[in-house]
C-alpha positions as CSV (number, residue, x, y, z in Angstrom):
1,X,252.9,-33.4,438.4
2,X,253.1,-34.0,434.6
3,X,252.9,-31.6,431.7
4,X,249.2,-31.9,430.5
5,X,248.9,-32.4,426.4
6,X,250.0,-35.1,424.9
7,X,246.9,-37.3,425.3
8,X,244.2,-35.0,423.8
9,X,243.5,-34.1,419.9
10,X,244.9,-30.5,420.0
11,X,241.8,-30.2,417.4
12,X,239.6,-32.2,419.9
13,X,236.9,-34.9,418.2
14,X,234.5,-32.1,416.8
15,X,233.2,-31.7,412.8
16,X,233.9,-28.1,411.3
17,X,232.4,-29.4,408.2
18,X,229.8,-26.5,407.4
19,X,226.4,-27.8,409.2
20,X,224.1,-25.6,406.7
21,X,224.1,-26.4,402.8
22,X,222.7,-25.3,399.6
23,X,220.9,-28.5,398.7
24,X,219.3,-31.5,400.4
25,X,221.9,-34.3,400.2
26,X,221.8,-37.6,401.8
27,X,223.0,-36.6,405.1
28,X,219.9,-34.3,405.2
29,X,217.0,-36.6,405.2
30,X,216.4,-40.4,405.9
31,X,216.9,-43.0,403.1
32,X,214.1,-45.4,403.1
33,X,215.3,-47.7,400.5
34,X,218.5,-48.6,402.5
35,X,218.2,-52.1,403.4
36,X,222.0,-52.6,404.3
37,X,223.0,-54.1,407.7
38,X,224.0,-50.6,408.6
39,X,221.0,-48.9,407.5
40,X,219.3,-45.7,409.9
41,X,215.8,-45.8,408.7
42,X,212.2,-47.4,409.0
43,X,212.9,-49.8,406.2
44,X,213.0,-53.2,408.2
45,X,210.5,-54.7,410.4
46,X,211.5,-53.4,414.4
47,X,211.0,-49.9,414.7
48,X,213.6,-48.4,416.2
49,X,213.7,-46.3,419.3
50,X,213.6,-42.8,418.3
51,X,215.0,-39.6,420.5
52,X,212.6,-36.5,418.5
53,X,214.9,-33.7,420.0
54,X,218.3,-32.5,418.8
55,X,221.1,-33.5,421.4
56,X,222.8,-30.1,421.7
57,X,226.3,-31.0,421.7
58,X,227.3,-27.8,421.2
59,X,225.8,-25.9,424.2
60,X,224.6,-22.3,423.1
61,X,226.4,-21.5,419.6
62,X,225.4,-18.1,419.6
63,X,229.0,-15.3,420.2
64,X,227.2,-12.2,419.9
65,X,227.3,-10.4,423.8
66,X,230.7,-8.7,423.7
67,X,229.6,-4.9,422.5
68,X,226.2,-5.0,424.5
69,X,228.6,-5.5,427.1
70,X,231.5,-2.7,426.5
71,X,229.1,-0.7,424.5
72,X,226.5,1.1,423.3
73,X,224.6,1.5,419.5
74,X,223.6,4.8,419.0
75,X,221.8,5.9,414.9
76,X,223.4,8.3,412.2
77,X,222.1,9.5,409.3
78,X,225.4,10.3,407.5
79,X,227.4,7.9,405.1
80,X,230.4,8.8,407.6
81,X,230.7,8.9,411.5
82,X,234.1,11.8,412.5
83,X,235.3,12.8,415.9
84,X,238.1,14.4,417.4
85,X,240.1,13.5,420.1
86,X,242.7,15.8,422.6
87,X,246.0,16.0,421.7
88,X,248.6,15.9,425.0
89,X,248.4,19.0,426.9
90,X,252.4,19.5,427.4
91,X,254.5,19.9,424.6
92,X,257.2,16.6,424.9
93,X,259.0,14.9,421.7
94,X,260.2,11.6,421.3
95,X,263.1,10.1,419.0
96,X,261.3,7.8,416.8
97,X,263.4,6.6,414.3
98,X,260.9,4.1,413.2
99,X,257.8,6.5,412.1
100,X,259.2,8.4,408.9
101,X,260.2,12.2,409.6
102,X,260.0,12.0,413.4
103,X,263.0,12.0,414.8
104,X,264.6,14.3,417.5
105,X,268.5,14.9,417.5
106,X,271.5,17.7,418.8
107,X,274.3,18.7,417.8
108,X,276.5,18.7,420.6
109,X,279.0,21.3,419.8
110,X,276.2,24.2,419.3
111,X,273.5,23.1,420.9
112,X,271.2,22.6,418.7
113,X,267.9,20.3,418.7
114,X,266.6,19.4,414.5
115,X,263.2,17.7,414.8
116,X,261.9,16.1,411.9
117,X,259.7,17.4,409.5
118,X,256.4,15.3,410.9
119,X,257.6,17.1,414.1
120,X,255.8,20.5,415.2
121,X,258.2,23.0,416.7
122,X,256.0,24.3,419.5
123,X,259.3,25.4,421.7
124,X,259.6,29.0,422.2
125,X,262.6,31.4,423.1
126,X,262.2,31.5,426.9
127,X,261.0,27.9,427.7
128,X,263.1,25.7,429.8
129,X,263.7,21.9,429.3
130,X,264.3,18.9,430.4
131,X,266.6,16.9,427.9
132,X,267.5,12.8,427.6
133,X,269.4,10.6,425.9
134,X,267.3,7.9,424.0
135,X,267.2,5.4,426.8
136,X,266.1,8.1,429.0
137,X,269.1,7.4,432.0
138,X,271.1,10.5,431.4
139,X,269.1,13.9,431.6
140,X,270.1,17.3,431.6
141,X,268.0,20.9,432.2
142,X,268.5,23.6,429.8
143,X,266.9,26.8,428.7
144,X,265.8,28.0,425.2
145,X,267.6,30.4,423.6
146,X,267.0,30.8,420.1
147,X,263.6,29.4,418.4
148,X,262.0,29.9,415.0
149,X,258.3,28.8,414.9
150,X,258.8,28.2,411.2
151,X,262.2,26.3,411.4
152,X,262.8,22.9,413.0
153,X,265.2,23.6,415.0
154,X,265.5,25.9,418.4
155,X,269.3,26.4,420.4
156,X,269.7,25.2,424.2
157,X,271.7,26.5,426.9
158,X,272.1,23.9,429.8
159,X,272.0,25.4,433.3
160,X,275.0,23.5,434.3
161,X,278.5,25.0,433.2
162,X,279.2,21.9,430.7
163,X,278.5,22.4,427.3
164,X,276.2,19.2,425.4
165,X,280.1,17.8,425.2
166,X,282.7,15.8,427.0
167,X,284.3,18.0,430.2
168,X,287.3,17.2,432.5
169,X,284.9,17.3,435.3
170,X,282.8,14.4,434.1
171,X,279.8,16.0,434.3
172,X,276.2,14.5,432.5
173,X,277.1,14.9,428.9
174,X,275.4,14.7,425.5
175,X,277.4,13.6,422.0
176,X,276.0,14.0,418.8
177,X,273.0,11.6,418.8
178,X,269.0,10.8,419.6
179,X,267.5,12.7,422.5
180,X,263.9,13.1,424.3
181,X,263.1,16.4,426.1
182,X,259.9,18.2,427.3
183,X,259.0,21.4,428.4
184,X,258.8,22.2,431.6
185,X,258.6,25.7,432.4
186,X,259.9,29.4,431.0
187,X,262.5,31.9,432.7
188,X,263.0,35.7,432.0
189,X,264.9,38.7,432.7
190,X,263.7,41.8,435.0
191,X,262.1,44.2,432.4
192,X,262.1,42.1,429.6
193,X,259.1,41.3,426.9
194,X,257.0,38.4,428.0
195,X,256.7,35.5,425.6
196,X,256.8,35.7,421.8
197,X,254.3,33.8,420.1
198,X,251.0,31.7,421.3
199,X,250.0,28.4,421.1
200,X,247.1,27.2,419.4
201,X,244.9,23.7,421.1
202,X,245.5,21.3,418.6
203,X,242.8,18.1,417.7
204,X,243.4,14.2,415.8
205,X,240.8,13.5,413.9
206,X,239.3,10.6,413.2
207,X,236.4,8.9,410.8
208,X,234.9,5.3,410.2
209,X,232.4,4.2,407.8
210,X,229.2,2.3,408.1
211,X,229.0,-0.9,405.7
212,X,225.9,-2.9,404.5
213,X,225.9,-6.4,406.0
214,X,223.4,-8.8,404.6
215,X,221.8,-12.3,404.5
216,X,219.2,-14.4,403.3
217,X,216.9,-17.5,403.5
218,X,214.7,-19.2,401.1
219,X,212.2,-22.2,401.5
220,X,209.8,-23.5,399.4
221,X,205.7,-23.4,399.8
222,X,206.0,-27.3,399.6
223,X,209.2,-27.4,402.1
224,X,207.3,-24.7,404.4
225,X,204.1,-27.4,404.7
226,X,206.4,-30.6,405.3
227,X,206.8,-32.0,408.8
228,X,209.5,-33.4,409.9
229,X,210.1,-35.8,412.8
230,X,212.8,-34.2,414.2
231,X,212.1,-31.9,416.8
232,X,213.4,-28.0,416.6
233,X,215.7,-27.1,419.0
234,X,217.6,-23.4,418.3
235,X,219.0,-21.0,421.0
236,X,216.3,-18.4,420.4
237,X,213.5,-21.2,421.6
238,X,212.1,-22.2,418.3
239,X,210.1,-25.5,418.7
240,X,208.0,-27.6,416.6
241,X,208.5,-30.0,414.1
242,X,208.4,-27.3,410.7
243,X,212.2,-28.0,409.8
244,X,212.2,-24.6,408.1
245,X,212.2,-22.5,411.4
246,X,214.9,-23.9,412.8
247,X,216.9,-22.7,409.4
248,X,215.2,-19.6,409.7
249,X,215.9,-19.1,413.1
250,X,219.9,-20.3,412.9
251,X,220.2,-17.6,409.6
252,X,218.8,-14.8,412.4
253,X,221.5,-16.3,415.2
254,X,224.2,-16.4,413.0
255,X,223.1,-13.3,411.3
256,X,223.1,-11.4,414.6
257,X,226.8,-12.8,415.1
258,X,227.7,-11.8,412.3
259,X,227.0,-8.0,413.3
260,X,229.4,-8.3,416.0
261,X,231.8,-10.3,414.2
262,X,232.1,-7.7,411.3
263,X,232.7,-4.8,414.0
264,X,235.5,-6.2,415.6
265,X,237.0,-7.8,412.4
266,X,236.3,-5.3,410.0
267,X,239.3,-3.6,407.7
268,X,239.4,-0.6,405.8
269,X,240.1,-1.9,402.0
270,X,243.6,-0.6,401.3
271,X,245.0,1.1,398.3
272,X,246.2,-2.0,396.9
273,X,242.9,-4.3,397.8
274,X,240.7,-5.4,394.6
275,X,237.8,-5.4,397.4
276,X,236.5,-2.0,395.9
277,X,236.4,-2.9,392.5
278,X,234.6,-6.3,393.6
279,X,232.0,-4.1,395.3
280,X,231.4,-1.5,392.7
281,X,232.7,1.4,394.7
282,X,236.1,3.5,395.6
283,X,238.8,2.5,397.9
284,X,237.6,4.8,400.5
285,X,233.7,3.5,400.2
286,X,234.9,-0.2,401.2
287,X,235.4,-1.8,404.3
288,X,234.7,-0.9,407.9
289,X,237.6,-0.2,410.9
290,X,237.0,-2.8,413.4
291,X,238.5,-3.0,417.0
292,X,241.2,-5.2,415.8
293,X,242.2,-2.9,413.5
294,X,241.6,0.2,415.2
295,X,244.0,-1.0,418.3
296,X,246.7,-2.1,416.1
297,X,246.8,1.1,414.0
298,X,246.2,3.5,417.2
299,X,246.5,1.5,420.5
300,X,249.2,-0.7,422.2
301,X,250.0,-4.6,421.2
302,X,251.5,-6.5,424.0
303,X,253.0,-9.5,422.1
304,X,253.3,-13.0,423.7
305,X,256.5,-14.8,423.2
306,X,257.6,-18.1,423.3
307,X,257.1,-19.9,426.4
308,X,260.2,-19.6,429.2
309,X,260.9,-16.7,427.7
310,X,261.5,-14.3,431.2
311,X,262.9,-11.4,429.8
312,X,261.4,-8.4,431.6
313,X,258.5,-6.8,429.1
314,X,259.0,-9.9,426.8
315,X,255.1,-10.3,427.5
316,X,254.7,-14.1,428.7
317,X,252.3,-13.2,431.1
318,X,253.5,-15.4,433.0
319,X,254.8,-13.3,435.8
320,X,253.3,-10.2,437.7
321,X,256.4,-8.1,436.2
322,X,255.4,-8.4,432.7
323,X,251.9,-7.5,433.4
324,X,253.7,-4.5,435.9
325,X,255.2,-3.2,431.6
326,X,251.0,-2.9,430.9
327,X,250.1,-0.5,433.7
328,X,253.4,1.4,433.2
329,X,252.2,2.0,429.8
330,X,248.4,2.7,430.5
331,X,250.0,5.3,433.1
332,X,251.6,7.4,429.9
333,X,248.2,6.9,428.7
334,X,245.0,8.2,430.0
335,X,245.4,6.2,432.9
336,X,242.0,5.0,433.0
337,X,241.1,3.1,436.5
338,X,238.8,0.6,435.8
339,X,239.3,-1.9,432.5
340,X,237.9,-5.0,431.3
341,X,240.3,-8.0,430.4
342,X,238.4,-10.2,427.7
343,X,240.7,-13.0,427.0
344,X,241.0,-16.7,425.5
345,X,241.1,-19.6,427.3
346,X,245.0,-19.8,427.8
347,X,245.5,-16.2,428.4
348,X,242.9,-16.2,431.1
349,X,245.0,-19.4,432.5
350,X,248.1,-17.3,432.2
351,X,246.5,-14.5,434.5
352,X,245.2,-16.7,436.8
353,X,248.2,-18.2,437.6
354,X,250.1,-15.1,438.0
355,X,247.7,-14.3,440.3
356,X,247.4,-17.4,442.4
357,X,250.9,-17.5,442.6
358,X,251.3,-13.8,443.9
359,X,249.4,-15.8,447.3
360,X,250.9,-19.2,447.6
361,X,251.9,-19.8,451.1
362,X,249.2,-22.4,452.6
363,X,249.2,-25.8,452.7
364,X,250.5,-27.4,449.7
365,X,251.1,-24.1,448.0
366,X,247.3,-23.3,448.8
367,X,246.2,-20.2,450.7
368,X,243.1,-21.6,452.2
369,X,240.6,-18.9,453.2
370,X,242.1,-15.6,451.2
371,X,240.2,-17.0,447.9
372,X,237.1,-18.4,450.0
373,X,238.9,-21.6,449.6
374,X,238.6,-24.5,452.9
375,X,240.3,-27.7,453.1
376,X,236.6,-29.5,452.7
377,X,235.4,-27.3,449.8
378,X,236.3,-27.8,446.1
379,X,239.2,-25.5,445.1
380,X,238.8,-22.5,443.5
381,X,241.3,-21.1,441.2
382,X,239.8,-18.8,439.2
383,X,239.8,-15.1,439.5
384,X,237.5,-12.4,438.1
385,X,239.0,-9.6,439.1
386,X,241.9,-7.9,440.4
387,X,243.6,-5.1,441.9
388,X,247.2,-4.0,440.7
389,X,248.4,-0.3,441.7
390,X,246.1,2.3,441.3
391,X,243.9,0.0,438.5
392,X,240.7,-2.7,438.2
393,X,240.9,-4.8,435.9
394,X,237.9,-7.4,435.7
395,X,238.2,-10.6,433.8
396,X,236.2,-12.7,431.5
397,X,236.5,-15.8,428.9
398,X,235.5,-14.0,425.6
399,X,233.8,-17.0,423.7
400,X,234.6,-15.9,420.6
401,X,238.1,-16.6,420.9
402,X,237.3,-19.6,422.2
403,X,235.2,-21.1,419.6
404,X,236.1,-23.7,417.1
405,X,234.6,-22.4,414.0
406,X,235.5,-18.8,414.8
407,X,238.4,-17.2,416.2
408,X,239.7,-20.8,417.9
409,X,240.6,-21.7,414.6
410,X,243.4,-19.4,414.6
411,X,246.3,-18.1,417.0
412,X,247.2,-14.9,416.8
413,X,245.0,-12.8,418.9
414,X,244.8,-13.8,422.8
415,X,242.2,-11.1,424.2
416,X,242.2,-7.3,424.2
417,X,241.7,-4.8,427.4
418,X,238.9,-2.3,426.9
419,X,238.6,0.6,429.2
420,X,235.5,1.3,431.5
421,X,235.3,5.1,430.2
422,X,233.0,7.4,428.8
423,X,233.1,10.6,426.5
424,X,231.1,13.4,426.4
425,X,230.2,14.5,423.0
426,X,226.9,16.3,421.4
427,X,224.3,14.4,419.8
428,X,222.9,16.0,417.0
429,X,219.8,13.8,416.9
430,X,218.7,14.1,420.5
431,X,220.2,17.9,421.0
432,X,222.0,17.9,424.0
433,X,225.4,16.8,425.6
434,X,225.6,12.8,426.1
435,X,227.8,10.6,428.0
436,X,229.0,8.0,424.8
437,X,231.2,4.7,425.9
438,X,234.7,4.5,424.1
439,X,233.7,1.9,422.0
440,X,230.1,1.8,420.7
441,X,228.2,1.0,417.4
442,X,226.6,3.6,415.1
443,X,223.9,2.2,412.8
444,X,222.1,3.8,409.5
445,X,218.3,5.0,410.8
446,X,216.3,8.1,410.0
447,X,212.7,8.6,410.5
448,X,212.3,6.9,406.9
449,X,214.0,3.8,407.9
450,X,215.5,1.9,410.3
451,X,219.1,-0.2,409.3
452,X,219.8,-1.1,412.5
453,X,218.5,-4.8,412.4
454,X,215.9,-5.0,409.3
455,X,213.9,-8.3,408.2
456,X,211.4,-9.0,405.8
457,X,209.5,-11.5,404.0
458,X,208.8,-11.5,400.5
459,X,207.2,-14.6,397.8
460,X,203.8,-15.9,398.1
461,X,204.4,-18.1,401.3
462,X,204.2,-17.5,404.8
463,X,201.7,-14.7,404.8
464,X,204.1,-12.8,402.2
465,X,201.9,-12.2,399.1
466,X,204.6,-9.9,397.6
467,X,205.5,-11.8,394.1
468,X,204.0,-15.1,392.4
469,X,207.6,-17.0,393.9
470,X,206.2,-20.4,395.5
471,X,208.4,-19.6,398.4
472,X,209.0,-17.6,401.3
473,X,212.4,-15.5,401.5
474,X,213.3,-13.8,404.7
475,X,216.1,-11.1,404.3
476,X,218.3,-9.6,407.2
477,X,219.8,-6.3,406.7
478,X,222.0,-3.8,408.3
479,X,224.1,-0.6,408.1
480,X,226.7,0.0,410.8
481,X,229.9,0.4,412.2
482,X,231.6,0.8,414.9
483,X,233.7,3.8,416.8
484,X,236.9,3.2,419.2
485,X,237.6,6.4,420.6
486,X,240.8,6.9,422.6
487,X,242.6,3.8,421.0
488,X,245.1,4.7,423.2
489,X,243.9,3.1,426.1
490,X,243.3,-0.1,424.8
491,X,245.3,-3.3,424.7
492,X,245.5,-5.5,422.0
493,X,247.2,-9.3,423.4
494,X,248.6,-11.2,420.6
495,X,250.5,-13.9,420.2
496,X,254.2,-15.3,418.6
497,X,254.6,-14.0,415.3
């Protein structure tokens, strides 16, 4: 069979020209002094068959669905929402020579391990230790002997008779360089003092900030009374032949979009943004963290190279290996069993057929039967979930990244894997312990007002008798933001950079 692509429009026969405007222009009404050959109006003699109803050639346009589905939205009363979240329970360290101040060497000749200065020495005299090189394939066991809580560095003695140096015997052997170790138990004399010094739980915290999203729309008292021979036709089942509701009604849709949009595209403004000054306020007053950005500043990217590229952990997805580098890494995590996999529509290709293919032995390459599939029967290809070691992982198309005017336009994120988990936190509002989702919405609300999803009217038309305006403006407002606790266990898919 053929490669498939080089038939189609890659942008496909579709307008992105903005369908709502400012001002009534000629594409927004019917011209009935065109009398050209090529004229679409009532100005000639044969009245032309009319269809009333909008053709909706765009099925549903609506994105919002993707938090009510992986979360929860809970109120606040406070400009700012913070939690904490566990630190690892065993003390490790690993070389990073990337992060600034976190690196782990020793000297060979002595001994002796320097961590960097973003590095707390929690090793104590006593402890014994399991130490690597940086690629983790040669490993060695040694005990502590000499540590200073307020130094960073601490002296080991390895079990076996080699010092961290060559020997004639070949023995593992460390040089001068990078190393990982951990902790992995203590060892003392008969009648000697216990352990010197105690460990204190430790916490990250974190914060995120509700913003003010907004929108508007306005119609005049003579607009408002003018009806139109078009027939409504909106997603939220607005009908009737008043023009203004269905621009009423697609400002609420795209306004309720827009509230999921902003929380997983929102960004904290940076110290060298201008966004702050725009808005009036202080760096640390603007912007919102969004899941985007809160998996790429605290969870784990999985990049996709270029196509044929097999190198193991290269991220293709084209092969059950380089998904095998995922759960490998969720297992360092909080290895969380069951996840959701929302994806575009040519990484949810990808993962189907790595899974197909894990399964193609029947005729023609087909298994017949494992997938529900017969000879007589249409074929079915598509998978919605899946099993791999000890994890579920259950799959969806996330429209959003499917979408033309949204994130289709672009190419750099391919779908992200949410954990099924919960937290249990206290609620100060309701008094008692509750069960929270790892990613959820808080919203602005008191018993004075409610920003979760506000709208009002205000002018002298459509019931509103607020000012002497000839028109009716509705306004949409909200306060919110949204939390992603344990980052960690997400996965953000991207794509070449």
């Amino acid at each position: 069979m053929g490669k498939f692509g080089t038939g189609i429009d890659p942008l496909g026969k579709f307008s992105l020209t903005p369908t709502p405007t400012k001002t009534a222009l000629v594409g927004n009404y019917l011209d009935f002094t065109d009398t050209g050959a090529n004229s679409n109006n009532f100005a000639q003699q044969y009245l032309p068959e009319l269809y009333e109803a909008e053709v909706e050639r765009y099925g549903n346009r609506t994105l919002s669905g993707f938090l009510r589905m992986v979360g929860a939205e809970m109120p606040m009363t406070s400009d700012q929402v913070v939690w904490s979240e566990q630190n690892r329970l065993h003390i490790g360290y690993k070389n990073d020579a990337v992060t600034p101040n976190s690196t782990v060497s020793i000297v060979a000749a002595t001994g002796v391990v320097t961590l960097g200065t973003a590095l707390e020495n929690s090793v104590r005299v006593g402890n014994t230790v399991v130490v690597s090189s940086a690629d983790g394939l040669r490993t060695l066991k040694a005990y502590v002997s000499v540590a200073d809580a307020g130094a960073q560095t601490f002296t080991l003695l390895p079990y076996t008779q080699q010092l961290f140096s060559s020997n004639a015997a070949g023995d593992v052997t460390f040089g001068d360089e990078a190393v990982n170790l951990f902790v992995y138990g203590s060892e003392f004399a008969k009648g000697k003092p216990g352990m010197q010094g105690s460990l204190e739980a430790s916490f990250q915290q974190y914060s995120n900030k509700p913003i003010i999203i907004k929108d508007t729309y306005e119609i005049s008292g003579s607009d408002a009374a003018q009806i139109g021979w078009v027939e409504v036709a909106a997603e939220d089942g607005t009908s009737g032949y008043l023009w203004y509701l269905k621009s009423e009604g697609e400002t609420r849709l795209r306004f309720q979009d827009y509230l999921e949009m902003a929380m997983v595209e929102g960004e904290l403004a940076g110290n060298g943004s201008t966004v702050a000054a725009a808005l009036n306020t202080t760096v640390t007053s603007a912007g919102t963290e969004g899941l985007f950005a809160a998996v790429k500043a605290r969870g784990n990217v999985y990049q996709n190279y270029a196509s044929g590229d097999v190198t193991p952990g290269a991220g293709n997805r084209s092969a059950l290996q380089d998904f095998d580098f995922i759960l490998q890494n969720l297992d360092k995590q909080g290895a969380i069993e069951e996840n959701m996999l929302f994806l575009n529509r040519s990484t949810s290709l990808d993962f189907d057929d790595m899974l197909a293919a894990q399964n193609a032995y029947g005729a023609g390459g087909t298994s017949y039967g494992v997938f529900e599939n017969s000879e007589e029967m249409a074929l079915n290809l598509g998978f919605d979930g899946f099993r791999r070691g000890s994890y579920d992982f259950y799959k969806t198309d996330w429209k959003y990244l499917n979408d033309a005017s949204t994130r289709g336009l672009v190419k750099d994120i391919d779908g992200v894997l949410v954990p099924a988990g919960t937290s249990t936190v206290y609620d100060q509002m309701l008094g008692t312990n509750i069960r929270r989702p790892f990613l959820h919405v808080r919203y602005r609300a008191s018993e004075a007002d409610d920003r979760r999803m506000k709208s009002w009217l205000t002018g002298s038309v459509g019931g509103a008798a607020t000012s002497d305006l000839d028109a009716m403006t509705v306004n949409f407002l909200s306060e919110r933001c949204l939390v992603t606790q344990a980052a960690n266990n997400f996965v953000l898919f991207t794509a070449t950079v």
